[in-house]
Each structure stands twice: as C-alpha cells, then as structure tokens.
Backbone as CSV, one residue per row, in Angstrom:
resi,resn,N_x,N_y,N_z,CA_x,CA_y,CA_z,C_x,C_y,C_z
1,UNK,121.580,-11.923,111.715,121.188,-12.064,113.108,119.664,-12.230,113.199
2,UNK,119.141,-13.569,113.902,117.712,-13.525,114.315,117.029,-12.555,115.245
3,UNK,116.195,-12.133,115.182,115.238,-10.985,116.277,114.371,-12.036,116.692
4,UNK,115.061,-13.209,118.171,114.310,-13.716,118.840,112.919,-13.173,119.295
5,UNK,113.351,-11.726,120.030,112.136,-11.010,120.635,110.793,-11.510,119.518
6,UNK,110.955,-10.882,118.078,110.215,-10.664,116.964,109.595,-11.542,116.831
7,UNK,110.083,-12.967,117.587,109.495,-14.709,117.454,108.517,-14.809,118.506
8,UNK,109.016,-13.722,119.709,107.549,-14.338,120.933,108.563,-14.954,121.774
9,UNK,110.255,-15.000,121.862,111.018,-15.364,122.557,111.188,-14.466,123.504
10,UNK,111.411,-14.365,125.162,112.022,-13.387,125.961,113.855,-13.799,125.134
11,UNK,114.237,-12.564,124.982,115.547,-12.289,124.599,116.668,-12.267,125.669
12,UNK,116.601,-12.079,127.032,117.254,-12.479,127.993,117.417,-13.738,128.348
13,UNK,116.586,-14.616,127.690,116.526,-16.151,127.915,117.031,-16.909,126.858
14,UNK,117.372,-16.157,126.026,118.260,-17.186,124.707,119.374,-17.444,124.840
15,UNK,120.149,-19.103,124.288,121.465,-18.685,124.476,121.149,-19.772,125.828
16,UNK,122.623,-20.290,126.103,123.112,-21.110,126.913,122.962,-20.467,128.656
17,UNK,121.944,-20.915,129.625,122.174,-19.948,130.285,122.572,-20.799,131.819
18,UNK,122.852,-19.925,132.999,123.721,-21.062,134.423,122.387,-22.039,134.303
19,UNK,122.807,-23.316,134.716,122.009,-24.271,134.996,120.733,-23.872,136.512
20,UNK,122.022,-22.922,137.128,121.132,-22.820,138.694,120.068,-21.805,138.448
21,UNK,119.815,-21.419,137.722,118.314,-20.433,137.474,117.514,-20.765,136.507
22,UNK,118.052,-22.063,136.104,116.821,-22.504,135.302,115.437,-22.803,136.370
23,UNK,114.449,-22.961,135.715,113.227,-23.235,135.673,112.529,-24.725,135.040
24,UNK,111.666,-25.339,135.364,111.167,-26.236,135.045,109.341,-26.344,135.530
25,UNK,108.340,-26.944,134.397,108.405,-27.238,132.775,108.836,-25.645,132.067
26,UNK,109.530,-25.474,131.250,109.920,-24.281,130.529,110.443,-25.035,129.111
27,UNK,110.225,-23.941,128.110,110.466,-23.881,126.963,111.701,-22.477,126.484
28,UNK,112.477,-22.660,126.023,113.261,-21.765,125.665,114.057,-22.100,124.511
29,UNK,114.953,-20.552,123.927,115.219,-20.872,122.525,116.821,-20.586,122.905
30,UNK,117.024,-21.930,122.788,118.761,-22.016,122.879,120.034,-21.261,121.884
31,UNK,119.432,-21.603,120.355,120.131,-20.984,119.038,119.217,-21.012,118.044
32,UNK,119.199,-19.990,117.361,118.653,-19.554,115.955,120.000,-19.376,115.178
33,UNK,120.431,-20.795,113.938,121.505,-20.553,113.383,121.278,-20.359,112.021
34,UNK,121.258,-19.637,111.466,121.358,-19.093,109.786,122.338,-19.832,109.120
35,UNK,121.882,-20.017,107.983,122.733,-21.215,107.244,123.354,-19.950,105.910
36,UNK,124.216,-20.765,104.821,124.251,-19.795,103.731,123.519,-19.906,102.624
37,UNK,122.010,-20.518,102.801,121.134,-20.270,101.744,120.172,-19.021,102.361
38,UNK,119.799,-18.870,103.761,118.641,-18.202,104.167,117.843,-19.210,104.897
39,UNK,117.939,-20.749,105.109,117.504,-21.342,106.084,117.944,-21.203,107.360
40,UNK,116.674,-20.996,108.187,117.728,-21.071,109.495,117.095,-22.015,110.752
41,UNK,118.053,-22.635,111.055,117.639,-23.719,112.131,117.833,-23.656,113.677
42,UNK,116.764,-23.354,114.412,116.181,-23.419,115.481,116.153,-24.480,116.470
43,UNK,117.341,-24.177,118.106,117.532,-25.260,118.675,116.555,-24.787,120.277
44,UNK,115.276,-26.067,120.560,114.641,-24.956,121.410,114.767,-26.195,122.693
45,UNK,114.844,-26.111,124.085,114.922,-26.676,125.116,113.497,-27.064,125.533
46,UNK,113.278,-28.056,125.582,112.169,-28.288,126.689,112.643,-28.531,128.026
47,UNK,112.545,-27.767,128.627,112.921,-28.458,130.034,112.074,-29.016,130.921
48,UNK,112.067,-30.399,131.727,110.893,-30.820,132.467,111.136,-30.511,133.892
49,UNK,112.446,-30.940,134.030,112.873,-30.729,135.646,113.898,-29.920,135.954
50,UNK,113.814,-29.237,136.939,115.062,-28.502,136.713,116.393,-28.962,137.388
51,UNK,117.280,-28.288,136.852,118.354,-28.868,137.158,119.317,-29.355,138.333
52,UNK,119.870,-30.415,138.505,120.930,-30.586,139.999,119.569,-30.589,140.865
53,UNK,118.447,-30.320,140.844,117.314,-30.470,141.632,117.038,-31.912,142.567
54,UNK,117.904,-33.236,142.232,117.589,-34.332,142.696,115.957,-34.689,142.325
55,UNK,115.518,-34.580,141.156,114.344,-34.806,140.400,115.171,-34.732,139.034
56,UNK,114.668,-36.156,138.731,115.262,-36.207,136.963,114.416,-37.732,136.416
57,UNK,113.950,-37.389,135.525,113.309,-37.849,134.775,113.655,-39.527,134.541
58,UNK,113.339,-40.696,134.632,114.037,-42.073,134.129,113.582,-42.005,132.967
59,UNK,114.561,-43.032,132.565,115.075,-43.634,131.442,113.613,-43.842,130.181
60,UNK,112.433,-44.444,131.036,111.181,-44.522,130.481,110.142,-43.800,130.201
61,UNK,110.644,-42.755,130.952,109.522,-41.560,130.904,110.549,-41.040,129.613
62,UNK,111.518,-40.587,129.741,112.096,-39.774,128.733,112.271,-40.607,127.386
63,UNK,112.326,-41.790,126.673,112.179,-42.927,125.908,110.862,-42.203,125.510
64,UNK,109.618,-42.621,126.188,108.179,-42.540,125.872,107.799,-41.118,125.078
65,UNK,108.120,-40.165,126.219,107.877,-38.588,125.975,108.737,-38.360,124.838
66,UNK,109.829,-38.968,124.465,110.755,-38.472,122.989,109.854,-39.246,121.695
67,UNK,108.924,-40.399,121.838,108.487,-40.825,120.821,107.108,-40.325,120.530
68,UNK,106.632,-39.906,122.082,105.109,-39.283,121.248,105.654,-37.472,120.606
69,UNK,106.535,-36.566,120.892,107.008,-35.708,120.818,107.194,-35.789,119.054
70,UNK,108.567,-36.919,118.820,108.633,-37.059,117.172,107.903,-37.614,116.487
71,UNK,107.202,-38.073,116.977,105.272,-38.350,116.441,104.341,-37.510,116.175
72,UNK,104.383,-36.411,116.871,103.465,-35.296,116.937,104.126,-34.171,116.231
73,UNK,104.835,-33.971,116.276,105.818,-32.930,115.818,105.868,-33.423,114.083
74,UNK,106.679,-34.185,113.765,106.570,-34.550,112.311,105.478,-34.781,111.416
75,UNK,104.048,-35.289,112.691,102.487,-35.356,112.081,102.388,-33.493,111.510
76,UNK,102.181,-32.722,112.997,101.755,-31.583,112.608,102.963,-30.119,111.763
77,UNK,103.996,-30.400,112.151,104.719,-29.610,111.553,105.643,-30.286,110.413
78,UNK,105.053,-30.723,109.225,105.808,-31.726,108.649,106.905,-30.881,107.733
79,UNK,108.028,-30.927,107.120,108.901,-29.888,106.873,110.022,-28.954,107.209
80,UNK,109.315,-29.012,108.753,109.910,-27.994,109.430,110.187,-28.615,110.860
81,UNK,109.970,-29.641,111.425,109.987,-30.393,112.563,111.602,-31.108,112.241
82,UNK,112.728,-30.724,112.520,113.956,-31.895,112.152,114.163,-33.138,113.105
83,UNK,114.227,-33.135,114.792,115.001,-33.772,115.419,113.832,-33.430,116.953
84,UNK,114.205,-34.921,117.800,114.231,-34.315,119.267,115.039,-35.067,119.872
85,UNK,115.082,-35.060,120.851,116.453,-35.576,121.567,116.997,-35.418,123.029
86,UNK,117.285,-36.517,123.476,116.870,-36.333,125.013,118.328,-35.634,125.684
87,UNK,118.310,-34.936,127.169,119.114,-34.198,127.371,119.631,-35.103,127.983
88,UNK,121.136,-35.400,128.126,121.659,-36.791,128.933,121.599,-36.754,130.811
89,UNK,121.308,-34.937,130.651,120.974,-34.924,132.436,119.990,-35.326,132.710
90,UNK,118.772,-35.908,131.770,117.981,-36.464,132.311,116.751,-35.606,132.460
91,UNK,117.131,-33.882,132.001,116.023,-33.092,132.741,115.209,-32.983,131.888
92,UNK,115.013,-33.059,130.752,114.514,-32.496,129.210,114.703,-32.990,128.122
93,UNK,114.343,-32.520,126.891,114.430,-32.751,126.090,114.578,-31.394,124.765
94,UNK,115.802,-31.706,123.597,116.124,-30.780,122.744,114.994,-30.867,121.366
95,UNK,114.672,-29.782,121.022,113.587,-29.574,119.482,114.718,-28.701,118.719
96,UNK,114.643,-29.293,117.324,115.477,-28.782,116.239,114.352,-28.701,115.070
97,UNK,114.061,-27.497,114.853,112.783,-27.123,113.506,113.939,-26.234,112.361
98,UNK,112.980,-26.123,111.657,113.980,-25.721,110.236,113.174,-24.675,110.018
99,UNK,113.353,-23.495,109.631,112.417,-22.247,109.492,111.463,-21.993,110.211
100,UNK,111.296,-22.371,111.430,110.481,-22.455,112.646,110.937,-22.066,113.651
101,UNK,110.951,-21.021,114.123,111.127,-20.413,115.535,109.966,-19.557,116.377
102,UNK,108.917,-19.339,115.693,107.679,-18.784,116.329,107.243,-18.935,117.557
103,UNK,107.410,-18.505,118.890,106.777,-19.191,120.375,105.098,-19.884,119.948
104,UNK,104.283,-18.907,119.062,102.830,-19.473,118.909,102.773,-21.005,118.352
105,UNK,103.748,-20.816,117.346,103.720,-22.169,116.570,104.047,-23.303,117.686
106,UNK,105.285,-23.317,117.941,105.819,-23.911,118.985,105.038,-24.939,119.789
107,UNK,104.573,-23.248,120.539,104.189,-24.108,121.795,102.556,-24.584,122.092
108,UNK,102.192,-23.846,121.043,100.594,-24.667,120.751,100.777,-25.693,120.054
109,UNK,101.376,-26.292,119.297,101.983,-27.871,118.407,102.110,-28.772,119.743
110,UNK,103.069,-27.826,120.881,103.894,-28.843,121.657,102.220,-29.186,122.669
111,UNK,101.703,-28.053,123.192,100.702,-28.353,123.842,99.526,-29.341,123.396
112,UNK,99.262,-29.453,121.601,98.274,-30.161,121.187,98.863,-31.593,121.405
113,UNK,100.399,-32.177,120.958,100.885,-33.255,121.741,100.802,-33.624,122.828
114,UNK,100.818,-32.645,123.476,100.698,-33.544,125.063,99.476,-33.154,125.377
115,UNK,98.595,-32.613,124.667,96.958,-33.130,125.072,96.585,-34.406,124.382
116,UNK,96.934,-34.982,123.573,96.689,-35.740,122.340,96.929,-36.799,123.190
117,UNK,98.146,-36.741,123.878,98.917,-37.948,124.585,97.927,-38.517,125.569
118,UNK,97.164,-38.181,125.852,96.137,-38.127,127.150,95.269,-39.239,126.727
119,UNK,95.060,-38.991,125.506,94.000,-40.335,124.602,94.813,-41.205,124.035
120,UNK,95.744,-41.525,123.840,96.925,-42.614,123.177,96.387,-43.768,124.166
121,UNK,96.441,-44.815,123.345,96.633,-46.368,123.825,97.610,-47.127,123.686
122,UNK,98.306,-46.320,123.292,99.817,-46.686,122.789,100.490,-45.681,122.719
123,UNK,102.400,-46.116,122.846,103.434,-45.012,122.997,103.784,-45.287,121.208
124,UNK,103.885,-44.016,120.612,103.881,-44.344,119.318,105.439,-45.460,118.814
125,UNK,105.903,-45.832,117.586,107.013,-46.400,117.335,107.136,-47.503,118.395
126,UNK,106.401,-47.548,119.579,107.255,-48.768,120.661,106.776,-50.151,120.013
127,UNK,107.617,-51.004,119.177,108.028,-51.991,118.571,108.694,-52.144,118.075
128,UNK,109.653,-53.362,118.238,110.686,-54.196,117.141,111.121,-53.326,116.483
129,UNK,110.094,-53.367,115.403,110.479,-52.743,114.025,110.721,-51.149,113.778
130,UNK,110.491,-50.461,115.069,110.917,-48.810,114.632,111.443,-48.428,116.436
131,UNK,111.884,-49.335,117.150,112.807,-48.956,118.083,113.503,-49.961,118.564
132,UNK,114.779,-49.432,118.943,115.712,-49.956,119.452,115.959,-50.570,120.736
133,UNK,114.799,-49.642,121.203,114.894,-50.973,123.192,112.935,-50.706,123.415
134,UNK,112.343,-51.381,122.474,110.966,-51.308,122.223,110.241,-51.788,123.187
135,UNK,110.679,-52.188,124.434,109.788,-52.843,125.477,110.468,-51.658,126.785
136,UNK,111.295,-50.771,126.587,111.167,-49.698,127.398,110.481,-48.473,127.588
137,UNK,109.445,-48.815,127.078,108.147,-47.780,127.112,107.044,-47.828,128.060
138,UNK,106.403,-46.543,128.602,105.953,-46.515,129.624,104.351,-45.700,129.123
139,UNK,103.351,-45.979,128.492,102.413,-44.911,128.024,101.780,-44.084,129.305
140,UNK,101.571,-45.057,130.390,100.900,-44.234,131.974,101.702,-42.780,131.876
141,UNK,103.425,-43.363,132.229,104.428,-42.471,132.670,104.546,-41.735,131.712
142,UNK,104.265,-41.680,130.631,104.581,-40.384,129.325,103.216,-39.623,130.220
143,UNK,102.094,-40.675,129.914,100.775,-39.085,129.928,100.821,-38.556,131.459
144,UNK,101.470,-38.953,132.367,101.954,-38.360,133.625,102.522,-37.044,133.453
145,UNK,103.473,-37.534,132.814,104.949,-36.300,132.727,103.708,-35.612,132.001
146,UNK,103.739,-35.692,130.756,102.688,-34.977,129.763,101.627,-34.104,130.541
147,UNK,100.796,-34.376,131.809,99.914,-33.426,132.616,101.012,-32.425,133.435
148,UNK,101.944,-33.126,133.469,102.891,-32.150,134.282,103.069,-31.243,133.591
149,UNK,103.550,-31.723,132.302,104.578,-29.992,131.912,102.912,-29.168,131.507
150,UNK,101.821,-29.433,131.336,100.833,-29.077,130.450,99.697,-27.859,132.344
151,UNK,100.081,-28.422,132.755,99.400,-28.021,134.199,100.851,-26.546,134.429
152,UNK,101.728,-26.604,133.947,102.211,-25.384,133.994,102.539,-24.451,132.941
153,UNK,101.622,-24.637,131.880,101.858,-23.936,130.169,102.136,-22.454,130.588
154,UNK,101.091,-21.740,131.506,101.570,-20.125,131.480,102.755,-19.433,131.942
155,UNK,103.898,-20.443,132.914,104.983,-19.935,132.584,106.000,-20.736,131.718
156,UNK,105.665,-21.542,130.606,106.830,-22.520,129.689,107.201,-21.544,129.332
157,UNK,107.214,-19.912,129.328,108.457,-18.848,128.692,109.266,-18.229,129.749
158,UNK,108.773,-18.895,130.874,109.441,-18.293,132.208,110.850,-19.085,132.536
159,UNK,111.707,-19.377,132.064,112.900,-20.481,131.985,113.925,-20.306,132.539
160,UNK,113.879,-18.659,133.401,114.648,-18.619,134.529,114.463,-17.486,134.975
C-alpha cells in the first residue's frame, strides 16, 4: 500500500472521486499501483475545467497543451515521465510517471512547463512527421490555458 499523505498528496482526494465536487485548475492523485517487482506507477489528474460546468476545453487547446506537457515532462523527468493523455470530457488531462508520485516533484516540473510555454514559438511535435492532425495546433491557445491553470497554482491540491 502507497502512503499518498507521505507524497504531499491530501489523502481524502485520492482515488476516483463524484465529478460534482471537483475543482478546477487542480492536480490530484487518482492511483498509486505497485507492480510485482517494487515499481510503482502513478496515475495523476490534471484537471483544467471542472466538470458538467458548460466550460470544456476544444479540441486545440487540449491537442496543444498535451504536446507541450509530453515535451516537458519527458525533457525534465526523463525515466520516470510514462504517458499524458487527454480526458475525453474535455476537462483535463491524465499524467502516468513510473516511481514518481512526489506533489514537489510534480507540480514544480508541471509549473516550470507551463512557464516555459509562455516563451515557445512553437507548439512542440506540431508537424507531419511527429503528429497525426499537425495543423490542429493552437500555440496562443496552449499559453492561454497555460496562464490559466498557472494563475491558480496555490490551490492545484485543492481538487474538491
């Protein structure tokens, strides 16, 4: 068993929780799953908007924000960064790290990305050759969203 608390996680907030008390921008730790070597892999929520709210994210903002995210994430946490992945409601986005569950690590990585994003002249990967719908990228609308969730960092542990 993981000791979320022990990570810098609120422990009432782990775990699948009602959609109607979520919170948005928030960060939370969905599952800490232990494997049978002693690895254990870490599924953490970003949430941007909250939910059933009639605010949800398009198609381009969430495209953009998933490529500077696995850009930044695999630059600075290389090893331990697995996956991100957009939530199909539109509100967020999922982080999958591999021996990484720390809130410090986390969410200062996630914050140096979306400060980083602020100076980009480009949405990373958006071309041909390393995406799949490469002209649906938006760099304005990433560093938009990007001031958003970043203008509310002191409660991203507040998630409901």
């Amino acid at each position: 068993m993981i000791d979320a608390s022990a990570l810098g996680w609120p422990a009432d907030l782990v775990g699948e929780l009602d959609h109607r008390r979520l919170k948005a921008p928030a960060v939370k730790l969905r599952s800490a799953t232990p494997g049978e070597k002693g690895d254990v892999v870490y599924a953490v929520d970003l949430r941007i908007r909250r939910p059933n709210a009639g605010e949800y994210l398009t198609d381009t903002e969430l495209h953009s924000v998933e490529h500077f995210l696995l850009e930044g994430f695999s630059r600075l946490l290389p090893g331990t960064f697995l996956s991100v992945g957009i939530m199909g409601c539109q509100t967020g986005l999922y982080l999958g790290f591999l021996n990484e569950g720390r809130v410090p690590v986390i969410l200062d990585t996630l914050a140096q990305i979306l400060e980083d994003m602020q100076q980009a002249t480009a949405v990373p990967y958006a071309n041909i050759e390393q995406c799949g719908r490469w002209r649906n990228h938006s760099l304005h609308d990433a560093q938009r969203v990007a001031r958003e969730i970043l203008a509310r960092r002191a409660d991203w542990l507040d998630a409901a």
